[in-house]
C-alpha positions as CSV (number, residue, x, y, z in Angstrom):
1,X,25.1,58.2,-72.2
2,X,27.2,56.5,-74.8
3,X,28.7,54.3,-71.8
4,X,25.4,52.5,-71.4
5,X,25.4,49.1,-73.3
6,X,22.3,48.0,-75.6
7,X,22.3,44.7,-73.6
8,X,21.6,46.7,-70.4
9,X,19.2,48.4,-72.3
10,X,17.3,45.6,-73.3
11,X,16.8,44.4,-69.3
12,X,15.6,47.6,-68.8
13,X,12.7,47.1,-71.7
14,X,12.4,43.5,-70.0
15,X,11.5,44.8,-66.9
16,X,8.9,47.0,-68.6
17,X,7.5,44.6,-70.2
18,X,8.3,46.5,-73.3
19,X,9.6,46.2,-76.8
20,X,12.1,48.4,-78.1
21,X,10.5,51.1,-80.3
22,X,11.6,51.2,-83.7
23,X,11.7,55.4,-83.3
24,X,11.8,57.5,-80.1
25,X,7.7,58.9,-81.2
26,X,5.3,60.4,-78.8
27,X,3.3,57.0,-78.8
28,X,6.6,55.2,-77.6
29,X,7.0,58.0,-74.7
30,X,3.5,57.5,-73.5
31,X,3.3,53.5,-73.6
32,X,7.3,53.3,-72.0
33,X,6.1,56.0,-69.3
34,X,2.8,54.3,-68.1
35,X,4.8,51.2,-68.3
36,X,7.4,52.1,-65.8
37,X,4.7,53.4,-63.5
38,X,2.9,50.3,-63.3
39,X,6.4,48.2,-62.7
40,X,9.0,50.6,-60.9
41,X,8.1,51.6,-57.6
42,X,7.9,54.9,-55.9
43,X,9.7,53.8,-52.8
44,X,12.6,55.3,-50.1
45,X,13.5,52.0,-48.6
46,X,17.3,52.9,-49.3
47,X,17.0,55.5,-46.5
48,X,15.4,52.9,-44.1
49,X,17.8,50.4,-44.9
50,X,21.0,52.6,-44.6
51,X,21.7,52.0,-48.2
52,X,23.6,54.6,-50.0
53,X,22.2,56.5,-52.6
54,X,24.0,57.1,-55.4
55,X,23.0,59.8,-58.8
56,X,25.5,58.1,-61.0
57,X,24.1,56.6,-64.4
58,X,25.1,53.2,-63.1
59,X,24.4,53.0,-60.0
60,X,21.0,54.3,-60.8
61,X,20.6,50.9,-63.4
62,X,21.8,48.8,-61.0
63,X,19.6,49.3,-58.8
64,X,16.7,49.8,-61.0
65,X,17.3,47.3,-63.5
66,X,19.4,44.5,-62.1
67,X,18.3,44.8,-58.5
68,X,14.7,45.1,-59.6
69,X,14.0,48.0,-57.2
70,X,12.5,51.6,-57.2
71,X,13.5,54.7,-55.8
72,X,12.2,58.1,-55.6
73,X,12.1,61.5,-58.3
74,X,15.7,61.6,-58.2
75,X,16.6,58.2,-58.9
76,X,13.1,57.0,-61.3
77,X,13.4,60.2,-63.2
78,X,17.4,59.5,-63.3
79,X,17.1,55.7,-64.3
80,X,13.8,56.9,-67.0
81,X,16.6,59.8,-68.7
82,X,18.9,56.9,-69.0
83,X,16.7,54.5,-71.2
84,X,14.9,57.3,-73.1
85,X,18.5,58.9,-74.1
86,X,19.3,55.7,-75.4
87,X,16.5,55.2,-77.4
88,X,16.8,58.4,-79.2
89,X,14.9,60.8,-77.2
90,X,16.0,64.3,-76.4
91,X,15.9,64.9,-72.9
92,X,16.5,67.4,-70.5
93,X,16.6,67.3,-66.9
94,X,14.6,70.4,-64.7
95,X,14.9,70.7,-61.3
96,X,11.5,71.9,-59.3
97,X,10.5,72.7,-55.7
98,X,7.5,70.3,-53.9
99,X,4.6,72.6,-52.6
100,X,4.0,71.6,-49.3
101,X,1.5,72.7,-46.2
102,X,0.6,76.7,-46.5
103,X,1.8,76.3,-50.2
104,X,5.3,76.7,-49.3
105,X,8.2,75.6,-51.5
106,X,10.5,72.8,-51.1
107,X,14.4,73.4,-51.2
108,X,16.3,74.1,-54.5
109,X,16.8,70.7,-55.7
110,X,13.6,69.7,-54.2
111,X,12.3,67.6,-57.5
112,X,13.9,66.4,-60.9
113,X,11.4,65.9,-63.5
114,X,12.4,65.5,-67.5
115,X,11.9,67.9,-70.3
116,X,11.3,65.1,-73.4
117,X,11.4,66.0,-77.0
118,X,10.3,63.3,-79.5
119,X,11.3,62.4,-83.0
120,X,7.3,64.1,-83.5
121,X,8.9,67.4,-82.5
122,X,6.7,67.5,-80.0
123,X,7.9,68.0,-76.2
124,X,6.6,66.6,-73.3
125,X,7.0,66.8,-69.6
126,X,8.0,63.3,-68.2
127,X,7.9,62.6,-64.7
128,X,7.9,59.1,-63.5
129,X,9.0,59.7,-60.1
130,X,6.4,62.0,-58.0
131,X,4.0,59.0,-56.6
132,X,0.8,59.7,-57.1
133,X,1.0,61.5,-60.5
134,X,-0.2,61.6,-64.2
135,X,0.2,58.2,-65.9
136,X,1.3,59.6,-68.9
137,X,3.6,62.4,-69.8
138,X,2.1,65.8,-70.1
139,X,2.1,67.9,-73.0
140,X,4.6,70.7,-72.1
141,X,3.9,73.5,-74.4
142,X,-0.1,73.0,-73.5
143,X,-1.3,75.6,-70.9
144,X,-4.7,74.6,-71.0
145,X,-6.1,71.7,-68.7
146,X,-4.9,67.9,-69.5
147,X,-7.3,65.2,-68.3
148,X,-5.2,62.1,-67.8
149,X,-6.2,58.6,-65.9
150,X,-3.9,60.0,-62.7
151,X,-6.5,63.7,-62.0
152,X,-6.6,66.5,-64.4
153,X,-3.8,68.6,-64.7
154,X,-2.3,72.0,-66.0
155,X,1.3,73.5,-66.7
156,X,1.2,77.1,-65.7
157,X,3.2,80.2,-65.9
158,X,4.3,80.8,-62.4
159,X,3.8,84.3,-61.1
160,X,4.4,86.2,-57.9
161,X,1.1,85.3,-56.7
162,X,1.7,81.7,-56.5
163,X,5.0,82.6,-54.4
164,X,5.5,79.9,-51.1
165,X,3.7,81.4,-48.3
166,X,5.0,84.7,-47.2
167,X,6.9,85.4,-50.6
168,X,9.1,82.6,-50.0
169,X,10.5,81.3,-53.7
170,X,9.3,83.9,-55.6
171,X,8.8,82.5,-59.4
172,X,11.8,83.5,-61.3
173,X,11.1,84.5,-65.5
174,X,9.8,81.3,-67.1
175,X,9.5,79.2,-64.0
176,X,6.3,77.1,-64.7
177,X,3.5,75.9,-61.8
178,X,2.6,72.1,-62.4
179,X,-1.2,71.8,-61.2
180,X,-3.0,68.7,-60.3
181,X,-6.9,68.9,-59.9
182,X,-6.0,72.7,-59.4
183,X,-3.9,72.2,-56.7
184,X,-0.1,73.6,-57.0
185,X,2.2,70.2,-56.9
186,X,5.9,71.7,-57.5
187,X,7.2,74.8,-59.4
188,X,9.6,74.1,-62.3
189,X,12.7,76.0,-63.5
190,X,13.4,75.8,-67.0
191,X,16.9,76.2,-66.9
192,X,18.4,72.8,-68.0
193,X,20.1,70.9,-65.3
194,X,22.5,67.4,-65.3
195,X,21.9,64.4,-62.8
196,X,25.3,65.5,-60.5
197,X,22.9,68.6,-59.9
198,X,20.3,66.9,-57.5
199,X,23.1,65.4,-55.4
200,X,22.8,67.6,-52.4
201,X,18.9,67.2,-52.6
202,X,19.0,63.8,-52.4
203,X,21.2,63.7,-49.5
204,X,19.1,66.1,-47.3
205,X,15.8,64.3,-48.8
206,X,17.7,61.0,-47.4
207,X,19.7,62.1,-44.1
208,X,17.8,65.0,-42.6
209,X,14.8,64.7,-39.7
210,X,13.1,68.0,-41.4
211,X,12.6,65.6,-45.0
212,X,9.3,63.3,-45.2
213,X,11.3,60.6,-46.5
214,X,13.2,60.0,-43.5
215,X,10.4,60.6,-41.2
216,X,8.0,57.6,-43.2
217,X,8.0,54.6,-45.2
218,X,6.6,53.9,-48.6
219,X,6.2,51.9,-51.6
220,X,3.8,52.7,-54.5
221,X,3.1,52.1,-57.9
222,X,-0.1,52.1,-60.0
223,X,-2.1,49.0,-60.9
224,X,-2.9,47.3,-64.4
225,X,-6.8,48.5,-64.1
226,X,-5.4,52.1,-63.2
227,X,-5.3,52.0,-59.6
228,X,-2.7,52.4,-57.5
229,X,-1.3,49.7,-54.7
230,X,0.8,51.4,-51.6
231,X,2.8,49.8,-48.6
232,X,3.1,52.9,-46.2
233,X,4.8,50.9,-43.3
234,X,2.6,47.9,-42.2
235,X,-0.3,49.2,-44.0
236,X,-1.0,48.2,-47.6
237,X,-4.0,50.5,-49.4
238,X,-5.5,48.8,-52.4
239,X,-7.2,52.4,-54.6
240,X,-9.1,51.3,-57.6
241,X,-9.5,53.7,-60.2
242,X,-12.7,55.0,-59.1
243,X,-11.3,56.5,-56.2
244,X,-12.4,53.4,-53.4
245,X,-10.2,52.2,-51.0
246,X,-9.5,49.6,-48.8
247,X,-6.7,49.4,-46.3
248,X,-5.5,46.9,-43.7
249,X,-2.6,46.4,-41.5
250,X,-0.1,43.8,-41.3
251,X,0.9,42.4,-38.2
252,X,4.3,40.5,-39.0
253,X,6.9,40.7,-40.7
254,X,6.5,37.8,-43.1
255,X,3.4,39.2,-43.9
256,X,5.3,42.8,-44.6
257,X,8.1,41.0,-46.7
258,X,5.7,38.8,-48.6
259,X,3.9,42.3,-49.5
260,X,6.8,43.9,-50.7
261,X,7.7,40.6,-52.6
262,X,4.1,39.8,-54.4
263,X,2.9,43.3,-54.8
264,X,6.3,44.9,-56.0
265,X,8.6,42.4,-56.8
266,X,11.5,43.5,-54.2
267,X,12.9,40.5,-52.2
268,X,14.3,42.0,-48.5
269,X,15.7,40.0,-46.1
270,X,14.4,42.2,-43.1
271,X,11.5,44.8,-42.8
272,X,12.5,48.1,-42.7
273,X,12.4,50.3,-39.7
274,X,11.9,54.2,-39.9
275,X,14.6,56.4,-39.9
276,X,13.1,59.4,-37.9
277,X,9.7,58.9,-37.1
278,X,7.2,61.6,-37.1
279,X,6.0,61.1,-33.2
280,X,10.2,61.3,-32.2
281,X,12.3,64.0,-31.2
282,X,14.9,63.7,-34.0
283,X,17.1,66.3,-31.0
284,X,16.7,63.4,-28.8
């Protein structure tokens, strides 16, 4: 991390809208973290747009910082290690599996979330890149229930019971279950992990017709009032914070690009077409 300059640093706090805290304290952790998910996107345009993506420290801040983009889990939790390690935090990245339909697991690889320890002592589990998630980080040591703006949510010891369906992924020892609303999101190993680890992930997350992320567009992020504004293709949903929403399509592609440009600050010079969409034989 030493390799990443303070100037680089700084754009990074700019982009947050953020001053650079005078110690790397719980209260910094919380304000940076809501920060960067009200200002970096969730979004898998790369995979639309047949850019590459790259896990490498700079890539990940070159993209996130000087091209003012987004990414997803691999690349926002990625970028987010970046700027905390260089403001003194202690963190550690895990890598988790994504409960999907039946409550099966995801592949290995599957997630990377960040184990945060603060100049408090305290630790925290940190995870700017999952979409619709908690705004702020989550205490990690708590096993009780933690109400946060984003749904009420609970670390868990993961047992055989929660296994994917049919025993798949049985929990291995100290393997937590992160819950939102009561509902299984992904299963974390505690093992520590570094950033080169989630490179296969990424590439069958971005190349294969089985992954979501090929098969849709998105682009997401939460609003000021604690809502959250999404592009899924042509469609942009407003949610406010009480739960109500309103959606409506847009027709052409001005009206897609001027979207992506007002609502999340990404300029494109062409709208993005799916890689593999869900109604298509990927087999041909």
């Amino acid at each position: 991390m030493n390799s990443v300059n303070s100037a680089r640093i700084d754009a990074y706090l700019r982009r947050l809208g953020a001053a650079r805290p005078a110690r790397p304290t719980a209260g910094a952790l919380r304000e940076l973290h809501l920060r960067h998910m009200r200002t970096v996107p969730f979004e898998n345009l790369s995979i639309h747009l047949g850019e590459e993506i790259v896990l490498e420290e700079k890539r990940l801040l070159d993209k996130v910082v000087d091209a003012g983009r987004g990414g997803f889990c691999y690349e926002l939790n990625g970028a987010f290690s970046v700027l905390l390690t260089a403001l003194g935090f202690e963190v550690t990245p895990l890598a988790g599996r994504v409960y999907g339909e039946e409550g099966r697991l995801g592949i290995p690889y599957d997630h990377l979330a960040l184990q945060v320890r603060t100049a408090d002592g305290d630790e925290w589990l940190a995870d700017v890149g999952f979409g619709a998630h908690s705004h702020y980080p989550l205490v990690f040591g708590e096993r009780g229930e933690q109400a946060d703006p984003g749904g009420t949510f609970r670390i868990t010891a993961a047992g055989p019971d929660t296994a994917g369906a049919g025993g798949e992924g049985g929990a291995a020892a100290g393997d937590l279950d992160v819950l939102r609303n009561g509902k299984p999101e992904y299963r974390l190993e505690v093992r520590p992990r570094v950033l080169g680890d989630f490179t296969a992930g990424a590439w069958w997350h971005s190349t294969s017709p089985s992954s979501h992320f090929t098969q849709s567009l998105v682009c997401s992020r939460i609003t000021a009032d604690g809502g959250r504004i999404t592009l899924g293709g042509r469609t942009l949903t407003v949610t406010a914070a009480d739960g109500a929403r309103e959606a409506r399509e847009l027709e052409h592609d001005e009206e897609v690009l001027r979207a992506y440009r007002e609502w999340f600050g990404i300029g494109l010079d062409r709208v993005p077409t799916v890689r593999n969409p869900r109604n298509e034989d990927p087999n041909g």
